[in-house]
N, CA, C and O of each residue as an XYZ file, in Angstrom:
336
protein
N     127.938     93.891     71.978
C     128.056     92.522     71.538
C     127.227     91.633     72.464
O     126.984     91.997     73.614
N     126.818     90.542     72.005
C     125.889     89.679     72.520
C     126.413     88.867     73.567
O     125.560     88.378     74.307
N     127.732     88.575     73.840
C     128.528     88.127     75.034
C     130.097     88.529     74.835
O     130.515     88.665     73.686
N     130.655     88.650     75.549
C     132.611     89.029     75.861
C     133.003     88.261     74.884
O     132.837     87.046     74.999
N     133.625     88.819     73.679
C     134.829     88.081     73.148
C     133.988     87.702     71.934
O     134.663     87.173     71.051
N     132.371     87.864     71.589
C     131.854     87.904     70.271
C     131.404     88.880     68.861
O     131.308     90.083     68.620
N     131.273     88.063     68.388
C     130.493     89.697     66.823
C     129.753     89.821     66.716
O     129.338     90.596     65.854
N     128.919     89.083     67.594
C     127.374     89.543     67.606
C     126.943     90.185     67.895
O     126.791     89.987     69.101
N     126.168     91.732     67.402
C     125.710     92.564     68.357
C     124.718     92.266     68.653
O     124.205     91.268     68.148
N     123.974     93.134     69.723
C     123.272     92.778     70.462
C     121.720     93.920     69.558
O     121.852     95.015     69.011
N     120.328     93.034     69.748
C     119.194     93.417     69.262
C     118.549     94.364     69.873
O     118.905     94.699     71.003
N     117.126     95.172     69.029
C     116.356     95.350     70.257
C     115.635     94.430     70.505
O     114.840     94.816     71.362
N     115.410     93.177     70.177
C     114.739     91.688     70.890
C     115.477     91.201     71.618
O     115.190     90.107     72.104
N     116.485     91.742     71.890
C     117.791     90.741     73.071
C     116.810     90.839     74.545
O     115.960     91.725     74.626
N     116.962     90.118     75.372
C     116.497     90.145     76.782
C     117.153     89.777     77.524
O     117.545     88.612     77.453
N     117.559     90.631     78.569
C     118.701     91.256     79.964
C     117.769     90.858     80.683
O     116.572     90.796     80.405
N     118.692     90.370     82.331
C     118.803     90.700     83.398
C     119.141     91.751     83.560
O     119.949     92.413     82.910
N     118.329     92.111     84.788
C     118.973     93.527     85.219
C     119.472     93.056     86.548
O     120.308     93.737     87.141
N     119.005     91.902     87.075
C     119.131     91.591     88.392
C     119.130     93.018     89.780
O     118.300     93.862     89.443
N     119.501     93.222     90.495
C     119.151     94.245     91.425
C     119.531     95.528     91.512
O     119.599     96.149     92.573
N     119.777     95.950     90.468
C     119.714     97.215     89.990
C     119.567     98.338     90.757
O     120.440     99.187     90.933
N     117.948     98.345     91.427
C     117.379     99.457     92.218
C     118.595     99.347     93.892
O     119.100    100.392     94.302
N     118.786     98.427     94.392
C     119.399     98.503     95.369
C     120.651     99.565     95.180
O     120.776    100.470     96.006
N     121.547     99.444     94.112
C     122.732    100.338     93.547
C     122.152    101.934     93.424
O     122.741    102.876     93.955
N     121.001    102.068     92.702
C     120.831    103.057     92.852
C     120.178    103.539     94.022
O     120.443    104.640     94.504
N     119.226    102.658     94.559
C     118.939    103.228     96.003
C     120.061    103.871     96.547
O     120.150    105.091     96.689
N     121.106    102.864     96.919
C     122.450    103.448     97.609
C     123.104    104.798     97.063
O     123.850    105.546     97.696
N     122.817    104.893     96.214
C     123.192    106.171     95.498
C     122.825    107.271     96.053
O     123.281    108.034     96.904
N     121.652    107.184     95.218
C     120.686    108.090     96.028
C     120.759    108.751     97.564
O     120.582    109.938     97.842
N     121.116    107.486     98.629
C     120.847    107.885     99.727
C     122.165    108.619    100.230
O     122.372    109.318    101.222
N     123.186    108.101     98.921
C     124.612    108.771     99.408
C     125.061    110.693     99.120
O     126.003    111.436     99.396
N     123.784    110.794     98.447
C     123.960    112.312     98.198
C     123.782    113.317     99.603
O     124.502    114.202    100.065
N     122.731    112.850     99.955
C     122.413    113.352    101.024
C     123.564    113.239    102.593
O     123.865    114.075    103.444
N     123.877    112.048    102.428
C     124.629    111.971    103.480
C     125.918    113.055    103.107
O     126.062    114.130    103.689
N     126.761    112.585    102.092
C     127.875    113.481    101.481
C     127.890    114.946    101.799
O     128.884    115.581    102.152
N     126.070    115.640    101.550
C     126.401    117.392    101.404
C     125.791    117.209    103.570
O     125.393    118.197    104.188
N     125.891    115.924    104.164
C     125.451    116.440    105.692
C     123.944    116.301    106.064
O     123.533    116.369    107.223
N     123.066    116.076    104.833
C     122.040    116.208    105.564
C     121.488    114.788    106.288
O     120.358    114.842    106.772
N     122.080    113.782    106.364
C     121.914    112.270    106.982
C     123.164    112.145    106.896
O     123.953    112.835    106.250
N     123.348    111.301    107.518
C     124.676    109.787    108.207
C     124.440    108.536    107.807
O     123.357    108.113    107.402
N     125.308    108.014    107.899
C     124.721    106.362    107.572
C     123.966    106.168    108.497
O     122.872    105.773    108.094
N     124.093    106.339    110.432
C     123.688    106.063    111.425
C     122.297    107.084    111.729
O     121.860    107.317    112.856
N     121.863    107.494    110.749
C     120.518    108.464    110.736
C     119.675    106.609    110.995
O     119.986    105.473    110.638
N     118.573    107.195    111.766
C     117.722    105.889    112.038
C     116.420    106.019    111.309
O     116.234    107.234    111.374
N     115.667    105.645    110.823
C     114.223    105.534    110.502
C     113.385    106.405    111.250
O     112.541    107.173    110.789
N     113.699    106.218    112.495
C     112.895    107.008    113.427
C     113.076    108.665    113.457
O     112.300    109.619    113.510
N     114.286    108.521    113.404
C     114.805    110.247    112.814
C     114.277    110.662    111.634
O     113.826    111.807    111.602
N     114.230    109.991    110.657
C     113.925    110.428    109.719
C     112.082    110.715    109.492
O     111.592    111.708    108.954
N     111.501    109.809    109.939
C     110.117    110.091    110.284
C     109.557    111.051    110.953
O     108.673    111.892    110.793
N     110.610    110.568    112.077
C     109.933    110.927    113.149
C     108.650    110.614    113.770
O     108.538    109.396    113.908
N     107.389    111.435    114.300
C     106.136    111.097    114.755
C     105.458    111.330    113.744
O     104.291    111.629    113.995
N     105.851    111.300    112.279
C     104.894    111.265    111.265
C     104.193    110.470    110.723
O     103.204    110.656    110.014
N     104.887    109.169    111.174
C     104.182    107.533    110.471
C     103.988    107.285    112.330
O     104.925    107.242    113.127
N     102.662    107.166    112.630
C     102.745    106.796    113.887
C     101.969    105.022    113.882
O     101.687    104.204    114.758
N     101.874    105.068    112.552
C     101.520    103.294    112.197
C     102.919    102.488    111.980
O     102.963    101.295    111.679
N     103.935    103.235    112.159
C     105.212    102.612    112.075
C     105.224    101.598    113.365
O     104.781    101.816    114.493
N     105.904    100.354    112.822
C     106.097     99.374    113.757
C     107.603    100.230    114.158
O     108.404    100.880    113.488
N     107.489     99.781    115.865
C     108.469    100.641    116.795
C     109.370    100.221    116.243
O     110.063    101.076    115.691
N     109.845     98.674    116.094
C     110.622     97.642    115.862
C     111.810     98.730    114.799
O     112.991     98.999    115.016
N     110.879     99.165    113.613
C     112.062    100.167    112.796
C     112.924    101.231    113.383
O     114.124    101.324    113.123
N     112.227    102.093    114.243
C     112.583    103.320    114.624
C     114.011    103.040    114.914
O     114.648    104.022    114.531
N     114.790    102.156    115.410
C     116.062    102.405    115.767
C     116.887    101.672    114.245
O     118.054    101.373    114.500
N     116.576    101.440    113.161
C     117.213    100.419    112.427
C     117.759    101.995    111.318
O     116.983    102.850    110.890
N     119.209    101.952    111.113
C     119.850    102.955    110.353
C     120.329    102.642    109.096
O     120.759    101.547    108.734
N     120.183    104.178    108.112
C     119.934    103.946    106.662
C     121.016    102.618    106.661
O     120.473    101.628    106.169
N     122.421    102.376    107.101
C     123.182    101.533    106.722
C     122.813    100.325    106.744
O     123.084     99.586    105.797
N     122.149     99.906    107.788
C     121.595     98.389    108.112
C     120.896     98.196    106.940
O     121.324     97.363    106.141
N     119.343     99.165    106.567
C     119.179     99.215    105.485
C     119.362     98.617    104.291
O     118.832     97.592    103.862
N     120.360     99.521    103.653
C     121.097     99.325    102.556
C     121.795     98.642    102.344
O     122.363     98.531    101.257
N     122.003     97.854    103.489
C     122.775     96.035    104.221
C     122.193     95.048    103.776
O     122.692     94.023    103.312
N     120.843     95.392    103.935
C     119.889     94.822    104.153
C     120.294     93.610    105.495
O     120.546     92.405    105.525
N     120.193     94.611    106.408
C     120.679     94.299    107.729
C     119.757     94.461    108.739
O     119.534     93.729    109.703
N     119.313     95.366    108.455
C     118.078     96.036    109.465
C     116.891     95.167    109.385
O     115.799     95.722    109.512
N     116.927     93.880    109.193
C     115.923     92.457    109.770
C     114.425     92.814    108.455
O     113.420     92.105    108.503
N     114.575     94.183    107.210
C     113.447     93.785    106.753
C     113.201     92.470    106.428
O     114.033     91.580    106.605
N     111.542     92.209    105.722
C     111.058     90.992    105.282
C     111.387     91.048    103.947
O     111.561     92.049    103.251
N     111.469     89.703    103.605
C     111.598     89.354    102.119
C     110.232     89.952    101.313
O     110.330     90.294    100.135
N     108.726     90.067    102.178
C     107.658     90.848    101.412
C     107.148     90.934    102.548
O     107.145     90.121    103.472
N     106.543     92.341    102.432
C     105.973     92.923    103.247
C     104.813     92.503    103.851
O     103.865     92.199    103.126
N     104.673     92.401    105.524
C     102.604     92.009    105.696
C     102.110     92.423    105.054
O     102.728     93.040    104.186
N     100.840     92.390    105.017
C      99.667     93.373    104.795
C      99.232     93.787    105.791
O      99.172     93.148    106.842
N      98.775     95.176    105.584
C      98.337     95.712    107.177
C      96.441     95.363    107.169
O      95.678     96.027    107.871
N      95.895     94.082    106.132
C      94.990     93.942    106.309
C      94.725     92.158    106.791
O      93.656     91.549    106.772
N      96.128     91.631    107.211
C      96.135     90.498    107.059
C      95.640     90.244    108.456
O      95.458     89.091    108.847
């Protein structure tokens, strides 16, 4: 139905919000892994990299999936450019 409590159904021309969607499933996602052991909430960026991104700003290396998924861990609202 087209809103709570109407008879209208809804089209395929109707147009949704999805509003933030990916964040829910991000969290999802990252909760499988933790669940069967292979991360923690307190797994850090830096662990997880490791010395593989060595263009990583240090600043991440200690910030953990939870802060993250907090959006706690101080990211930016949009990213630099690494040509700026």
């Amino acid at each position: 139905m087209r809103h709570a409590g109407g008879n209208e159904r809804v089209t395929i021309d109707d147009k949704f919000h999805l509003g933030s969607d990916t964040k829910a499933i991000t969290a999802t996602l990252i909760a499988v892994p933790v669940e069967e052991r292979q991360l923690a909430w307190s797994t850090t960026v830096g662990e997880v990299f490791g010395e593989g991104m060595p263009m990583m700003d240090p600043a991440w290396r200690p910030v953990t999936i939870e802060q993250l998924l907090r959006h706690r861990g101080g990211a930016p609202r949009e990213p630099r450019s690494r040509h700026a």
